[in-house]
Every structure is written in structure tokens, then in C-alpha cells.
C-alpha positions, -999 to +999 in steps of 0.1 A: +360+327-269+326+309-256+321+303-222+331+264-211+298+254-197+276+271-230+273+239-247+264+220-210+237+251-209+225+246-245+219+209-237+198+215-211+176+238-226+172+221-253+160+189-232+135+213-213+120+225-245+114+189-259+099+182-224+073+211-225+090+229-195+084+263-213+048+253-224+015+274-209+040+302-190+026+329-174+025+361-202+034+337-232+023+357-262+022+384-243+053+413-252+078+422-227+064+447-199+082+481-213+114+493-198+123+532-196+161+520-180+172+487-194+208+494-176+187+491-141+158+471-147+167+447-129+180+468-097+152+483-102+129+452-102+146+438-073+145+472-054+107+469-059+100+437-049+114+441-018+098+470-012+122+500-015+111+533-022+130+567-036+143+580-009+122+614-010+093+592+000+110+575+027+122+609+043+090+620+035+071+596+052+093+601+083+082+638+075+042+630+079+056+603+111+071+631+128+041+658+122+015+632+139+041+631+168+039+666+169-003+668+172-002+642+199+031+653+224+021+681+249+053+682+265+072+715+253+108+703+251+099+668+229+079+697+204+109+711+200+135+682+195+102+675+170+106+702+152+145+702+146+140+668+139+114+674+108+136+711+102+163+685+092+139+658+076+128+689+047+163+699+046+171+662+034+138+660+012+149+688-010+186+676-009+169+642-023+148+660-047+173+681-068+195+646-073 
């Protein structure tokens, strides 16, 4: 059974191709940029367009966040919530790693 609006859809993009609309594109003639997961490309592409990362690198830039806390803090009990704080950070990072 075809959708009710497919021949509304065909109309119009046949009228766009007589008017040149898909003429001088950017990467016509060019192939398709490869996919390795065609199920998620486009979560994927979406993800990185908007700037998500795995979320080992996230953790682990909290990781390298927390460490430059820790050179710069003096004070004896804010090293120490530090360090449980990036104790649980490389707990999580190898958690995230074996998924």
C-alpha cells in the first residue's frame, strides 16, 4: 500500500528537477562518504554535529580536568575529595571502555 501523499511528493520533485534545484550541489559526482554503520549513520551524524563525544573521552577529559585541579589546590582536604573524585572517574573510564 503507497503512502497517500507519495504522488504529492513525486510531483514536487519532479517540478524541482525541471527547475534546476538539484543542479551544481555540493559533492555532485562525487560518491557517498563511506558508512561502517548504516543502521546509525545518521545518529551518528547528528551526534557529531552537535558535538558529542564517546563517553570514555568525556569521562576522560573530566579525568585530565580533575588532575590540573589537583596540581593547582594546596589545601589537603579538597586533594582528597580530588582524588576520590578521579578514583571514581577511572573506575567509570574502564566501565565505558569494555562496553
Amino acid at each position: 500500500m503507497d503512502h497517500p501523499l507519495l504522488g504529492l511528493i513525486e510531483a514536487r520533485i519532479r517540478a524541482a528537477e525541471a527547475e534546476g534545484a538539484f543542479e551544481d550541489l555540493p559533492g555532485a559526482g562525487r560518491p557517498l562518504p563511506r558508512c561502517d554503520d548504516p543502521e546509525n549513520a545518521l545518529l551518528n551524524r547528528v551526534m557529531r554535529d552537535n558535538g558529542a563525544v564517546p563517553e570514555v573521552v568525556a569521562l576522560s577529559r573530566e579525568l585530565a580536568a580533575l588532575r590540573e585541579e589537583m596540581r593547582e589546590t594546596g589545601d589537603r582536604d579538597a586533594r582528597r575529595k580530588i582524588v576520590q573524585e578521579m578514583s571514581m572517574l577511572e573506575a567509570r573510564i574502564e566501565i565505558a571502555r569494555k562496553r
